[in-house]
C-alpha positions as CSV (number, residue, x, y, z in Angstrom):
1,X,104.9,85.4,93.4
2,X,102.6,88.5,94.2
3,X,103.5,91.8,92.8
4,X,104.1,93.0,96.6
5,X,106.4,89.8,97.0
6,X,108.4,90.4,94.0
7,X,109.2,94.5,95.0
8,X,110.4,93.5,98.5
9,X,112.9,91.4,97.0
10,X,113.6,94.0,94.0
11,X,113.8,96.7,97.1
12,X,116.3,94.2,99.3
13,X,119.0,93.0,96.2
14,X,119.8,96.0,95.5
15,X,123.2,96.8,95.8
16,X,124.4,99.2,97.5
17,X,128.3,99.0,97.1
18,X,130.9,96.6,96.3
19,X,133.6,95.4,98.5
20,X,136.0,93.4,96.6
21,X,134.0,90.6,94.7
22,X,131.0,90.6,97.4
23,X,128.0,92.7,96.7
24,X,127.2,93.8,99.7
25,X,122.9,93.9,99.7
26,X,120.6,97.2,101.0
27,X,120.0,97.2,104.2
28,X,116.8,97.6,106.0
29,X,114.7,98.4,108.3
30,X,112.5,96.0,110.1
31,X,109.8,97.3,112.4
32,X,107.3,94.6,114.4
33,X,103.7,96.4,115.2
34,X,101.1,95.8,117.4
35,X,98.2,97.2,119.5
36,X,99.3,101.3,120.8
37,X,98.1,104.3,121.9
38,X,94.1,102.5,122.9
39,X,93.8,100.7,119.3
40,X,94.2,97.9,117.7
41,X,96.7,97.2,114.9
42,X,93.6,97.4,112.4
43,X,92.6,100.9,113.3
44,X,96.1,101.8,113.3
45,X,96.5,100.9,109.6
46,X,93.3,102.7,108.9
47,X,95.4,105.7,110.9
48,X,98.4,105.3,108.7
49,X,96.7,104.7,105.6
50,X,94.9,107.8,105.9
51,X,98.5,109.8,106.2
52,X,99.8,108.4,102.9
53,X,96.6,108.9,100.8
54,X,96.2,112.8,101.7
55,X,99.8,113.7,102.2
56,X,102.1,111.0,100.3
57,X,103.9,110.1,103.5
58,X,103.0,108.2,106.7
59,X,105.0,108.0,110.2
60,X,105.4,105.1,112.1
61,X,106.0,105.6,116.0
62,X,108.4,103.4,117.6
63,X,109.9,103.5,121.0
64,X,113.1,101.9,119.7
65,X,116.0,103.9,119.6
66,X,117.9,103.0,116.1
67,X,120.8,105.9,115.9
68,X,121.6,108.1,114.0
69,X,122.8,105.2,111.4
70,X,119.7,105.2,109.6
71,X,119.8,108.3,107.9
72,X,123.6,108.0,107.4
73,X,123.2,104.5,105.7
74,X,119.5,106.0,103.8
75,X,122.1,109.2,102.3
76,X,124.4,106.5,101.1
77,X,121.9,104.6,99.5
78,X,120.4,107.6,97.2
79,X,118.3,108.8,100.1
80,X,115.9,106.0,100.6
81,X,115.7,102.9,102.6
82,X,113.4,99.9,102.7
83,X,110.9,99.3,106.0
84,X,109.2,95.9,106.2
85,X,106.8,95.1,108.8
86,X,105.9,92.7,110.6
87,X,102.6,92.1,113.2
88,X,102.6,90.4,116.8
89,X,100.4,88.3,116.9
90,X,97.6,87.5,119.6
91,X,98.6,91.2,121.0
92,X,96.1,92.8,123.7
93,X,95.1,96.6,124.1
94,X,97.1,97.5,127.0
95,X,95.3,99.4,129.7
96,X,94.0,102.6,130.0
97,X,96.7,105.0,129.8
98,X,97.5,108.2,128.7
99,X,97.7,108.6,124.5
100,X,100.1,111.3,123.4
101,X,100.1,112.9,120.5
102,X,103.4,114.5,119.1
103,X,103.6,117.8,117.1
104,X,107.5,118.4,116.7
105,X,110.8,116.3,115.5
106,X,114.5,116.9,115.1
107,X,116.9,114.8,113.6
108,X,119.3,112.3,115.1
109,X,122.1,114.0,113.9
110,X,122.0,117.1,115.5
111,X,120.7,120.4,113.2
112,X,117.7,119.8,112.0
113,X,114.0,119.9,113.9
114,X,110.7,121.1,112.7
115,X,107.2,120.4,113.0
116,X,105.2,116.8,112.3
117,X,103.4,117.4,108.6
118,X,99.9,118.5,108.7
119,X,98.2,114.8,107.6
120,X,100.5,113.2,109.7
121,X,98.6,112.1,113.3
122,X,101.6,110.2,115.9
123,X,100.1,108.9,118.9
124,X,101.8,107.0,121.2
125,X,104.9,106.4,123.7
126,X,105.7,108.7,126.9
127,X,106.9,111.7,127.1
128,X,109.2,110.5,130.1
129,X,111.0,108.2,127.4
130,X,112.2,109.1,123.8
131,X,109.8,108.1,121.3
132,X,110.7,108.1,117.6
133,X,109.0,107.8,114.2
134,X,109.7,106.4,111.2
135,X,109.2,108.3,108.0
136,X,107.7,106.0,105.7
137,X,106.5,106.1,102.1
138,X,104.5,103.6,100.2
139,X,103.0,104.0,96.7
140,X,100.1,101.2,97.3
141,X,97.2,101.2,99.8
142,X,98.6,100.0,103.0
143,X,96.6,96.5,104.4
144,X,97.7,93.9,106.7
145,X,98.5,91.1,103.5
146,X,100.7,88.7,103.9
147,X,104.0,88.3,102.2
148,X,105.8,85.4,102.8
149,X,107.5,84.6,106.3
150,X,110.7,86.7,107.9
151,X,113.1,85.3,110.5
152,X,115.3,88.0,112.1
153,X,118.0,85.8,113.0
154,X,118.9,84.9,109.6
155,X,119.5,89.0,109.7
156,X,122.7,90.9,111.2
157,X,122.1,94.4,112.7
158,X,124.4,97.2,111.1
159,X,125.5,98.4,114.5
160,X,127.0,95.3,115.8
161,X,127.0,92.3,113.4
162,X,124.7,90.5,115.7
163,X,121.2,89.0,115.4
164,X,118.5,91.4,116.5
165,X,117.6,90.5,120.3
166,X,114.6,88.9,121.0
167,X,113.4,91.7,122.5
168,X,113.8,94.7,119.6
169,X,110.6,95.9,118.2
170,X,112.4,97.6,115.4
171,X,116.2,97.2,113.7
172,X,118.2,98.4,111.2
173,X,119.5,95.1,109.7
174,X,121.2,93.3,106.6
175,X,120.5,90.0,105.1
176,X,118.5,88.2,102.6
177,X,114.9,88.5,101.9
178,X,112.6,86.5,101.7
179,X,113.1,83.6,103.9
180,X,111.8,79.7,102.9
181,X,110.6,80.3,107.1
182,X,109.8,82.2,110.3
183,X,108.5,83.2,113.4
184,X,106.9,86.5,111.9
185,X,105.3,87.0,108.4
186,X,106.2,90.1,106.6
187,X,102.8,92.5,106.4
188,X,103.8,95.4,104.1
189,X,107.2,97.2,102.8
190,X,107.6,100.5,102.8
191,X,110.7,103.1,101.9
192,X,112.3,105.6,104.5
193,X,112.3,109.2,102.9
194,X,114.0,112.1,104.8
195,X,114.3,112.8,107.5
196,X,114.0,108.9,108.1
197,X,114.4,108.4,111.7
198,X,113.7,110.8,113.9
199,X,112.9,111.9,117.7
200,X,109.6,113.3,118.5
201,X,108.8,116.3,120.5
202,X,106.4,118.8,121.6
203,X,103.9,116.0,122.9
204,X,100.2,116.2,124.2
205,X,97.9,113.8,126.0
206,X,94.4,113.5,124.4
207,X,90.8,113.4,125.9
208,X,89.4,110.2,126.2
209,X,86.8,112.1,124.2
210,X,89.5,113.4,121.6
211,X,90.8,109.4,121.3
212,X,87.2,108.3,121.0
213,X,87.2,110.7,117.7
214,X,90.1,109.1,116.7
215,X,89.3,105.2,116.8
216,X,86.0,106.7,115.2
217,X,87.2,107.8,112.0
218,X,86.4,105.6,109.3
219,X,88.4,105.4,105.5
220,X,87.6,107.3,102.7
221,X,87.1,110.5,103.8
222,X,90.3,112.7,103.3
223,X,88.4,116.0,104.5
224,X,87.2,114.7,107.6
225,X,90.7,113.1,108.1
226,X,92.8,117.1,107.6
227,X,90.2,117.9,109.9
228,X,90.1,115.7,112.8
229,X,94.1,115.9,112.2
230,X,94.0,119.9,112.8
231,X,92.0,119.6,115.9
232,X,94.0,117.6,117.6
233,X,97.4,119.1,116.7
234,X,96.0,122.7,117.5
């Protein structure tokens, strides 16, 4: 079993109370990804990894709506939760579209908003829709590996106690991890850090010139990253 492997299922056993005799396990998040915003998955890895090696954090857009139960169930559990994640596969770039970038958050819960951290780059979503992110930290370089397989329907969602639709690209779930089999195969984990889950505001559409810059960046530079980063935001 692969270092990677074995922390998902250190991250996923742990308990986080007792009812009666029956531990009951962490739950977690499970997000699928796939082409957005005009790039690729790969480039958007690139993106994200970017975030975590100059600031510590990265944040994941979604346009699933998961509640405010994440960040009640993440204070519960000493402020963290896990994130796993899972590609489509044989996805397409949609069309040419509008990309939006995203400056501002507030929380779930109501009270708390402020702006998107300075290495952090969201693009993505609509702003006629909600469109949500993910707070996400990870202390190894972030790379589509592969980790063994995940099956959502061996999972239960916290808000109902069913298996996650068909449909859901992300889910707050429960259940045990790994599985011997599955339609997806688990890419990376990740933890939640406040504020977790969160609603984005204050949104933007780029230049086709200013996405261009974006899907032109290439790894390693963190200066050039903060840079192209500030332009955008600006």
């Amino acid at each position: 079993m692969e270092s990677n492997d074995l922390q998902i299922v250190t991250l996923l056993s742990q308990p986080v109370h007792t009812v009666g005799q029956a531990v009951v396990t962490t739950p977690f998040v499970w997000s699928l990804m796939g082409p957005d915003a005009g790039q690729p998955l790969d480039e958007i890895i690139i993106r994200k990894e970017a975030e975590r090696r100059t600031g510590g954090e990265f944040w994941w857009g979604t346009g699933t709506p998961l509640g405010d139960r994440v960040e009640s169930v993440a204070i519960l559990n000493g402020g963290t939760l896990p994130a796993l994640f899972s590609p489509l596969e044989n996805q397409k770039l949609a069309p040419d579209q509008n990309t939006y970038v995203w400056n501002g958050w507030h929380s779930i819960r109501k009270g708390r908003h402020g702006s998107i951290p300075k290495h952090v780059l969201v693009l993505g979503g609509n702003p006629d829709r909600p469109y949500y992110a993910l707070v996400c930290r990870c202390d190894t370089e972030l790379v589509l590996g592969d980790h063994g397989p995940f099956d959502p329907a061996q999972c239960l969602t916290l808000a109902n106690g069913v298996r996650p639709g068909g449909s859901q690209r992300a889910a707050l779930i429960k259940g045990q991890v790994p599985h011997s089999h599955g339609p997806y195969r688990i890419a990376f984990n990740a933890h939640l850090v406040a504020p977790w889950f969160v609603r984005l505001t204050n949104p933007r559409a780029l230049t086709s010139a200013e996405l261009a810059r974006v899907r032109q960046y290439k790894p390693g530079d963190d200066c050039d990253w903060l840079s192209l980063v500030k332009s955008l935001r600006d």
